[in-house]
Structures are given as structure tokens and as C-alpha cells.
N, C-alpha and C positions, 0 to 999 in steps of 0.2 A: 630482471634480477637473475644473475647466476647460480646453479642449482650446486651441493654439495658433493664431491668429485665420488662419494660416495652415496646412495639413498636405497629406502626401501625399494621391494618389489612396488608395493603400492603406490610411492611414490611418485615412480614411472608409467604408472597404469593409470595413475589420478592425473598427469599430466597428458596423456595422449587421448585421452578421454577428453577432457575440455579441447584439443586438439581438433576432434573427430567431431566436435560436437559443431564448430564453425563449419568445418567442411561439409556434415550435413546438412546444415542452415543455408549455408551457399546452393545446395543441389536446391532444396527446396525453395531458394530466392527465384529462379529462372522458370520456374513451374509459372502458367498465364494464369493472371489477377486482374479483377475487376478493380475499379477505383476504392481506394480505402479511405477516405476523408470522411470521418465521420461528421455528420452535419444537421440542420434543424429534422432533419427526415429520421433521423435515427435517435432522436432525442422526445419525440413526438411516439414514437412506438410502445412504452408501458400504459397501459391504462388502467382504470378503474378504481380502487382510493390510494394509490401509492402513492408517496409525499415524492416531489419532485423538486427540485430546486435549481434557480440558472445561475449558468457559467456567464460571470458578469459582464463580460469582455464581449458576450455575443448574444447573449438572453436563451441562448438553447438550454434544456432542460435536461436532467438528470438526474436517475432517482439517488436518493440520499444516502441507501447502503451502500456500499463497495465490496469487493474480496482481495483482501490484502495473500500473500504469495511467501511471507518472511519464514522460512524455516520447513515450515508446513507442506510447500510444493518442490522440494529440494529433497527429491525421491531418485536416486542412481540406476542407472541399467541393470536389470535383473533383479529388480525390487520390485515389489508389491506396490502398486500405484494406483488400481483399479479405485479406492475411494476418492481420491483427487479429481479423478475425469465424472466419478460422479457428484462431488463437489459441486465441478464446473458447470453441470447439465442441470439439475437442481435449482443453482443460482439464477443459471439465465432463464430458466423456466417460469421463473419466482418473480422477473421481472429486474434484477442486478443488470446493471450492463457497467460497471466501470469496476476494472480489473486493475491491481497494482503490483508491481514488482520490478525486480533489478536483476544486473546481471552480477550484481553481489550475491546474490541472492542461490548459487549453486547452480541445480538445476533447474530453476524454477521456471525461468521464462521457457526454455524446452520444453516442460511439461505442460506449460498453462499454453503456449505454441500447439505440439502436437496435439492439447485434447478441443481447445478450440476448433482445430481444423477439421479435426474428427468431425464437429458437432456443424462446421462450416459456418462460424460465428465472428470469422476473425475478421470480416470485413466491416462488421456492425458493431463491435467492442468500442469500448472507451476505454486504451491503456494510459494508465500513468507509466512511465518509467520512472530511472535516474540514472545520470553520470556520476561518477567517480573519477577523477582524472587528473592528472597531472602534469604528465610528457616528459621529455626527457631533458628540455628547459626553459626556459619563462618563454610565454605565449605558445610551443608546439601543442598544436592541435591533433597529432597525429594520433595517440593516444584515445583521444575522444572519437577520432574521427572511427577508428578501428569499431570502437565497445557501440555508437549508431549503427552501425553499417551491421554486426553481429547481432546486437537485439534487435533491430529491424526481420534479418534473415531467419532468427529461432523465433519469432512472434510473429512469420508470414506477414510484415506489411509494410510497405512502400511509405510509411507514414505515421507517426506517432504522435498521438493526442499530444500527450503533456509529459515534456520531456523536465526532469527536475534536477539541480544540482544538489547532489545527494550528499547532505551532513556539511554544507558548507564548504565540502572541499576544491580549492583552488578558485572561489566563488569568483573574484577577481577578474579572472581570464573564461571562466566555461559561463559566467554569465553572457558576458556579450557576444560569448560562441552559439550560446541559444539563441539570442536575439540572430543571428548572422543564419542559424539554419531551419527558423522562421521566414524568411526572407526569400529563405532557397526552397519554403515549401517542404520540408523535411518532417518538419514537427507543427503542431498547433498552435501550442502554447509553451514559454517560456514559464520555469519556476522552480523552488527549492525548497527541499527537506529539514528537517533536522527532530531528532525524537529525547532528545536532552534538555529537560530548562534552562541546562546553565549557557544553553546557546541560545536562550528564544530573544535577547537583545540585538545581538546581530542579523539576526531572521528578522526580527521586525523591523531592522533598519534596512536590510534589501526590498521587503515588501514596501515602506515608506517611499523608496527611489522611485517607483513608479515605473521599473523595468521586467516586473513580474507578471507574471497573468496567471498560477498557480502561486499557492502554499502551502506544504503538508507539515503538520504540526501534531505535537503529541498533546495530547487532551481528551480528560477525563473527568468521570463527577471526584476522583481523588486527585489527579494531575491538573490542575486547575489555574499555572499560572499563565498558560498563553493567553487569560482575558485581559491580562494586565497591560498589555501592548498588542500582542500580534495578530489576534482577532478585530480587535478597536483598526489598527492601522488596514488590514485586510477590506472590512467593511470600508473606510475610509477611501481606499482605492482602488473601489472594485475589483479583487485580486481572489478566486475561487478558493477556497478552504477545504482542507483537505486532510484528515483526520489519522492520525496512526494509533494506534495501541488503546482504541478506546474500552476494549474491558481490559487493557495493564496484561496484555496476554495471559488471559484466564486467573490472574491472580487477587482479580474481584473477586471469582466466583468461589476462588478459597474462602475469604473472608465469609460469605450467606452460605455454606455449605450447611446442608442441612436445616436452613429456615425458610421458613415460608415469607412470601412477599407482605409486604406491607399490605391493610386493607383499603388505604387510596388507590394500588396499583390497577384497581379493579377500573376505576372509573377513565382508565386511560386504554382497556381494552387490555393491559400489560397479562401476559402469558409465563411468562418464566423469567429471570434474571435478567439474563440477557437483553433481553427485549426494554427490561427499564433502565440499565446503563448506557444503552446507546439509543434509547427516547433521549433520555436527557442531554447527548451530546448532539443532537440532526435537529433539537427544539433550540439550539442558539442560533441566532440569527443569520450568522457569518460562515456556518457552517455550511456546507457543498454536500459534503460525503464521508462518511465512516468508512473505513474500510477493515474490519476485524479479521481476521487470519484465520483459519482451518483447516483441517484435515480430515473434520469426522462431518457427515454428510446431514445425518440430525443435527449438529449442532448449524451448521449452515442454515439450514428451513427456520431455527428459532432466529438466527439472525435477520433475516433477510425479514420478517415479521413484527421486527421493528420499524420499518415504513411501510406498513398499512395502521389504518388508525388514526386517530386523534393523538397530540402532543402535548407534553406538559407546558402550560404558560409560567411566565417568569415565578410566579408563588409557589408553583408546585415543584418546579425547578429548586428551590429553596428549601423545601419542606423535603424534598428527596435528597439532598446530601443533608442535611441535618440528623434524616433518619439511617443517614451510615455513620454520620460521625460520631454515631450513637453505640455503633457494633463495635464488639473488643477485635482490636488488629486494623483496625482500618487507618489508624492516625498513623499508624509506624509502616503501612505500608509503601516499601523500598523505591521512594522515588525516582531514583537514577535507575532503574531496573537491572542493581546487581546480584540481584536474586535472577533463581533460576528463571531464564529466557519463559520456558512452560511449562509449571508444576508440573511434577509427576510424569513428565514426557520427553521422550528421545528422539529426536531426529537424526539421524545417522546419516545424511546427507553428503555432500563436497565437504558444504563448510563445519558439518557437527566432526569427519574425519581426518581433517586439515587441522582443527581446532586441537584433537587427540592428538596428530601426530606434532605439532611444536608444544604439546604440554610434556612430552614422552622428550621431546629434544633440548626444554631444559628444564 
């Protein structure tokens, strides 16, 4: 895209920045790496009562939480970042091993990149990614080929669990570009995104095709219609599930502000909020992994604390969203999530500064 013959300072600064950030990716691609394929060996490493659950396509095992990267790890050079890398250390400590993020996503993969490497985890991780991609006309690949080859070099690895075509776009063409860089050994697993219900028809029709071996879907004990197809087709075809926005980006936790948990919560082990909104979503069947989003390093431990424990069975499942749909604000909570991305919270980011500057430009 061509840039305005005029722009900010920042502008150019934001642009040679994302610049600098490949060319440090590439120094650090050439740096000597052990094998990255992650495999039954590294699926077998959490113990003790964490809920595990297998990727169906191969039966290797994985624990149920995740850490989502959306906004949260999208921290700029000469920013305060130090909670993030204790995020990362925290999680993997706690027994997390499947990381998610894009390179939509700012600076995230750089960040969740350098603090892994810091921690020398990045050979053991489970990423999700995603494409986003177009080209420059039907079928060019080159575009995709570029955005692999750069999240490969800022996430140190030779190799990408689960690579996913991100919100459906150009699904058409970067699907069977997945399948083709499966093939070549590139990625794991072929699969797609989308965090919109008004898209989970066509999501469940790609998952139907039988050309997926991931899905990440948006679902919650409020967001609740991926059961209606895209879970059912999931299980159907052995195709891993793969969970986005399951606390609605902290916008449950507006709703219980200030109450105390239910007195069932008790009987499931349940700790704080948190921990019962995403029981309830790692207790459906079809589910794989949550992966909830943070920045603040306590909130991560309550997450990650929802697979240790017992889970609710299908009644209690029941009996827990009936006792939200009981709370005032919960029925009218913003299903499309055009409310704010994260109550009460700023990420100033690429993309929170990109965002500024075309609201400024019109």
C-alpha cells in the first residue's frame, strides 16, 4: 500500500520499526537450533492433576489452558514490558505450554519470541499462529509466504505447530497453502479462526470439509452459539478446538464485580471467577484449549488454575450459566465485542497507535 506523500514523524518511525523488527528476526533465524517439532515427548511433560486433553489428529496431549497474545503482548521498544516475560515464566511454570498469537497482533510475537528464548522454552512450546493474506492477485502466495518465514524468525522456530487462516480471510487459497506447507514440513497442523458468530457457519463448513486439523472459535458460557454447528462438526471430525475470548476479554468479570461466587463453586475446587468461566468452557467435550489473554501476572496463576481440579459435568454446566443469566448485564452483554476490546485498559501498542492515528486521519 502506498504511504501519504506526506506523514507523521511517527508514522515513519512506526514504519521502520516493523522494518527493523524482520531484520532482527532474520539475525536471530541463523543463530544454531535444535529440532523444533514438537511431539508426543513434549505433550507427556505436565504432570500431576492437570486436565490434559489430545490433539485428535495425533492423540498427543495438551493441557487445556493456553495464553492468548491479543493486545496484551503488543508492548513497543522502550516500554515497560517486564510483566509480560513474567507472564510467560509463570505460565510455563504452572504447567501452560500452548501459546497463541499473530502477527496482527503488533508486537506480540516479538515479545512472546524474545521472552521465551530468554526462558529457552521455545523449542518445547505449542504455537498457534495465523495468516492473514491476500497477495497481490488470485493464488499469489508470496504475501503468505513472507508473514511464515517472519513469524517463524521473531518466534525462533524452524516450525509451527498450528498454523491457522485468520478470520477467514482469503480462506479459498491459504487453506490449501496450509495443507501444501504441511507437506513441506513447515507447520503441524492446518486450521482457522474466526472470533465473530456471524462467521461460525462458514467456519463450520471449512471444519466439515475435512481439510482442518485445528479450529479456534470464540466461545463462552455467554457466547454460546459455536455449539450449534462448529463444535458438534469439530468433534465430528476430529479437528482440535481451540478457544478465543473465553472470559469476553475481562468483560465477565465486569458483570460478578464485587460478588462472590456461587456456593456450588465450592464443590469444583473453583477459586475465583475466572477459574469458573473457563471450567465451564475446557468441561465441553470438543474443547482442546482456552486460551485467555493477559498482561497482569496474578491474573495469569488464577488462570492457569482452572485446569487443576475436577470439572463441571453436563448439569453443573447448566446450572452455571443459568446462575449468570440470573445477573443484571449479562443478557445484553455485547456479543459482537463492540464494546471496549478490555474494560478499563489501554494498550498502546502498534496496533492501539495505528488505530489513533487513522481515527485522527478521519
Amino acid at each position: 500500500m502506498s504511504m501519504p506523500s506526506q506523514q507523521t514523524a511517527f508514522t515513519v518511525n512506526r514504519r521502520n520499526l516493523l522494518k527493523n523488527i524482520g531484520a532482527a528476526g532474520a539475525a536471530a533465524a541463523i543463530l544454531p537450533a535444535t529440532s523444533l517439532v514438537a511431539g508426543p515427548a513434549f505433550a507427556q511433560e505436565p504432570q500431576g492433576d492437570i486436565v490434559m486433553r489430545p490433539i485428535p489428529r495425533t492423540g498427543e496431549m495438551v493441557p487445556a489452558i493456553g495464553l492468548g497474545t491479543f493486545m496484551t503482548f503488543d508492548v513497543t521498544p522502550g516500554s515497560e514490558r517486564a510483566k509480560i516475560g513474567e507472564v510467560v515464566r509463570l505460565f510455563w511454570e504452572a504447567g501452560g505450554r500452548m501459546f497463541d498469537t499473530s502477527p496482527l497482533y503488533g508486537m506480540s510475537e516479538v515479545n512472546l519470541g524474545d521472552f521465551a528464548s530468554a526462558l529457552q522454552i521455545s523449542d518445547d512450546m505449542f504455537i498457534t499462529n495465523k495468516i492473514w493474506s491476500t497477495g497481490d492477485y488470485l493464488a499469489d502466495d508470496s504475501h503468505a509466504e513472507r508473514s511464515l518465514k517472519v513469524s517463524m524468525e521473531r518466534l525462533w522456530r524452524e516450525r509451527i505447530d498450528a498454523m491457522q487462516c485468520h478470520s477467514l480471510v482469503n480462506a479459498e487459497i491459504v487453506i490449501p497453502l496450509l495443507a501444501a506447507w504441511k507437506k513441506e514440513e513447515r507447520i503441524r497442523f492446518a486450521g482457522a479462526s474466526h472470533h465473530d458468530p456471524a462467521y461460525f457457519e462458514p467456519l463450520a463448513t471449512w471444519v466439515e470439509s475435512g481439510r482442518l486439523d485445528f479450529v479456534q472459535v470464540h466461545y463462552s458460557i455467554h457466547t454460546r452459539k459455536a455449539e450449534e454447528r462448529v463444535l458438534r462438526a469439530a468433534a465430528d471430525q476430529g479437528v482440535a478446538v481451540v478457544v478465543n475470548m473465553p472470559l469476553e476479554k475481562a468483560r465477565l468479570h465486569k458483570i460478578v464485580a464485587g460478588r462472590p461466587l456461587p456456593d456450588f463453586a465450592a464443590d469444583l475446587g473453583i477459586e475465583n471467577w475466572s477459574q469458573f468461566f473457563l471450567k465451564w468452557v475446557i468441561a465441553h467435550p470438543a474443547v482442546t484449549c482456552a486460551i485467555p489473554a493477559t498482561s497482569n501476572p496474578e491474573h495469569v496463576l488464577e488462570n492457569v488454575g482452572a485446569m487443576r481440579g475436577e470439572l463441571p459435568d453436563k448439569e453443573m454446566r447448566a446450572r452455571m450459566v443459568a446462575f449468570m443469566e440470573d445477573l443484571p448485564g449479562f443478557a445484553e452483554l455485547d456479543e459482537k465485542g463492540a464494546a471496549s476490546w478490555y474494560p478499563d485498559k489501554n494498550y498502546n501498542g502498534l496496533v492501539g497507535q495505528a488505530q489513533a492515528e487513522l481515527r485522527e486521519r478521519t
